[in-house]
C-alpha positions as CSV (number, residue, x, y, z in Angstrom):
1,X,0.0,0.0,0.0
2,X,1.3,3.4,-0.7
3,X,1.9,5.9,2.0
4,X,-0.5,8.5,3.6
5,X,-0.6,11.7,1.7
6,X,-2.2,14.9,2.7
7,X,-5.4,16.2,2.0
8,X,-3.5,19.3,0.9
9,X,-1.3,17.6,-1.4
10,X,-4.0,16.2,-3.7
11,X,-4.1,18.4,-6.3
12,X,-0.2,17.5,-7.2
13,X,-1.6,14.2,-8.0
14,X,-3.6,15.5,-11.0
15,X,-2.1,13.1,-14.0
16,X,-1.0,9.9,-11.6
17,X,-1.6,7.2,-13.2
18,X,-2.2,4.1,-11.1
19,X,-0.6,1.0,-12.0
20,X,-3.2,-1.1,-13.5
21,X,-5.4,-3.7,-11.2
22,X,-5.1,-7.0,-11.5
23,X,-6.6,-9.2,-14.1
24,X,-10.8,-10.2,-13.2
25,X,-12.1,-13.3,-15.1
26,X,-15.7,-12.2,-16.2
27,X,-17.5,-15.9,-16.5
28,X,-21.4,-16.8,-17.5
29,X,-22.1,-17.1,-13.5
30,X,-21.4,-13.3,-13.1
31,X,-22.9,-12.6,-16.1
32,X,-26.0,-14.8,-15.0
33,X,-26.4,-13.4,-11.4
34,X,-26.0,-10.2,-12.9
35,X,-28.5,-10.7,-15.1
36,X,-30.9,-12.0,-12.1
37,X,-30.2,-8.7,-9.8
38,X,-31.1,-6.5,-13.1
39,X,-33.7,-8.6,-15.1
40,X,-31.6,-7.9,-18.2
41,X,-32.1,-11.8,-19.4
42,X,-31.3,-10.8,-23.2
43,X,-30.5,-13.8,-24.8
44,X,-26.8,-12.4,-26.0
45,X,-25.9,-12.4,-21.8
46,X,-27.4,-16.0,-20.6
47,X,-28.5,-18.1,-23.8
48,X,-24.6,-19.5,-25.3
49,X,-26.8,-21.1,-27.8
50,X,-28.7,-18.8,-29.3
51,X,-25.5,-16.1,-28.4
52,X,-23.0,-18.6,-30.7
53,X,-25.4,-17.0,-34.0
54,X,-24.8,-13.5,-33.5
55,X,-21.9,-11.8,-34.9
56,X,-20.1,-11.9,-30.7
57,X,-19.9,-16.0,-31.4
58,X,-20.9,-16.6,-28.0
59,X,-22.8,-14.8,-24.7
60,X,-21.4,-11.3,-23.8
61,X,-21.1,-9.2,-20.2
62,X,-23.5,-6.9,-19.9
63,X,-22.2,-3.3,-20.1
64,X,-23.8,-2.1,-17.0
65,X,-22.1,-5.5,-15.4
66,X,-18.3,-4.4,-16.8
67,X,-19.0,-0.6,-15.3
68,X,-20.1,-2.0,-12.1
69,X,-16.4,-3.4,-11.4
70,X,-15.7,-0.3,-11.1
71,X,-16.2,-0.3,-7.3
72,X,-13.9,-3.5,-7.3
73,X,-11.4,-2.3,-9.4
74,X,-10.9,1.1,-7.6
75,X,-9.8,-0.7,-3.9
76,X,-6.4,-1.1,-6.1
77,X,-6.1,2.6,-7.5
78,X,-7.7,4.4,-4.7
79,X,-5.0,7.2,-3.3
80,X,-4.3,6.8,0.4
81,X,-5.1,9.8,1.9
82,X,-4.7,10.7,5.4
83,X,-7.8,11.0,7.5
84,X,-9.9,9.9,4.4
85,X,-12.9,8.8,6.0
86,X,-15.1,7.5,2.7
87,X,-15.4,8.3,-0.6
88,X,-18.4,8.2,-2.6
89,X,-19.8,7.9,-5.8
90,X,-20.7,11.2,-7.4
91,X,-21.6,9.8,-10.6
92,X,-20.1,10.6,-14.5
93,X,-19.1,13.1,-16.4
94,X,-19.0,10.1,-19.8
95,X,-19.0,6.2,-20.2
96,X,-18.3,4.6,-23.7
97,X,-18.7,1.3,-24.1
98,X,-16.2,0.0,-27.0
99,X,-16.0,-3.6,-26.9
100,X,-18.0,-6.5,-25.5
101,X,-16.5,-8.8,-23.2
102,X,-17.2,-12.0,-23.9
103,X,-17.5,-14.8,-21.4
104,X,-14.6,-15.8,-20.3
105,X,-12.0,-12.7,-20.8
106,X,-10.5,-11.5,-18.2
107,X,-10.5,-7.8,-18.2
108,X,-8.4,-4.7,-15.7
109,X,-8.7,-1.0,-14.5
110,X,-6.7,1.7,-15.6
111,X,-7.0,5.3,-14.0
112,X,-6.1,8.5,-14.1
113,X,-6.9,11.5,-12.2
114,X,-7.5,14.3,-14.3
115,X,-8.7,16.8,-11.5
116,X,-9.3,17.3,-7.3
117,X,-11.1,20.6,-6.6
118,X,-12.0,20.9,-3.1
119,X,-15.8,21.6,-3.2
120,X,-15.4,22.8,0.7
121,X,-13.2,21.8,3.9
122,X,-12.6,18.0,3.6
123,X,-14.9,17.3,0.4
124,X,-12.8,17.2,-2.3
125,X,-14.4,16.0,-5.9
126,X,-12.1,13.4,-8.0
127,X,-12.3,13.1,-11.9
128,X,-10.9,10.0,-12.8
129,X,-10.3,8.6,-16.4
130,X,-10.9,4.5,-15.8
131,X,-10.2,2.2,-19.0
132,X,-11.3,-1.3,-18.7
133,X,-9.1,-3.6,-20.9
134,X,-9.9,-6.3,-21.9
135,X,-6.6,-9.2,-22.0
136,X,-5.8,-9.4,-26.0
137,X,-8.2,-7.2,-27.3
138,X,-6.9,-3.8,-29.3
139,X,-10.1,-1.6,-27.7
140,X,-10.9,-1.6,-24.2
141,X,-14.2,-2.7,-23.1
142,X,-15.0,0.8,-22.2
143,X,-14.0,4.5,-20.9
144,X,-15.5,6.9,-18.4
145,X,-14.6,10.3,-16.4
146,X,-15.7,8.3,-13.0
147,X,-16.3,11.0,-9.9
148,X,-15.3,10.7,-6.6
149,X,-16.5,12.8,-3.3
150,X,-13.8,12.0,-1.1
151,X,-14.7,12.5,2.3
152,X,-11.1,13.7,4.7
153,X,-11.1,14.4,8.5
154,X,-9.2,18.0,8.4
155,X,-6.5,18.5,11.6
């Protein structure tokens, strides 16, 4: 884990990037129980069947389901910051999704923060570019500008 850094300090880390997660297999059980907690049962997610006919050769994640890891993928490119005491999702400023991910891959986060402004003691907002790869592909399974409330005890 990195060290602490200062509340005060967080605008110098406007372009860090973090290195990128680790690798996530995304299989047809996680794309099934997703499709349960959603009701999105389109037959491209949960039928491999009838999904081996279309032009993805096989069933696909959902999109939603490859933005969601989002919250998994930032525990590994969060900063550290001293007397953080949450941070919370503030929504997005964009999210493009490129390429499907098909049963199967195994897909990573990339981020980048591209700008901290302190909305008012101890609430500062983060703007993060995330990628998603996707092992082996040439376009990742999708881009956003992700936003962060980042809650910090002050001294």
């Amino acid at each position: 884990m990195q060290q602490p850094i200062a509340a005060s300090q967080l605008r110098n880390y406007i372009g860090h990037q973090a290195e990128p997660t680790p690798w996530h297999t995304v299989n047809q059980a996680q794309i099934n129980q997703f499709a349960d907690a959603t009701l999105d049962h389109q037959f491209i997610h949960v039928d491999p069947l009838a999904a081996a006919q279309t032009p993805f050769g096989g069933t696909i994640a959902h999109g939603f389901l490859t933005l969601s890891m989002l919250s998994h993928f930032s525990e590994s490119f969060g900063l550290n910051v001293q007397g953080a005491q949450m941070g919370v999702n503030y929504g997005f400023d964009s999210v493009r999704f490129l390429a499907p991910v098909a049963a199967g891959s195994r897909i990573r986060g990339h981020s980048k923060i591209i700008d901290v402004t302190e909305k008012k003691p101890g609430q500062f907002l983060l703007k993060s570019e995330i990628t998603v790869e996707i092992e082996g592909a040439e376009l990742p399974a999708l881009v956003a500008v992700w936003l962060t409330m980042l809650m910090v005890q002050l001294s």
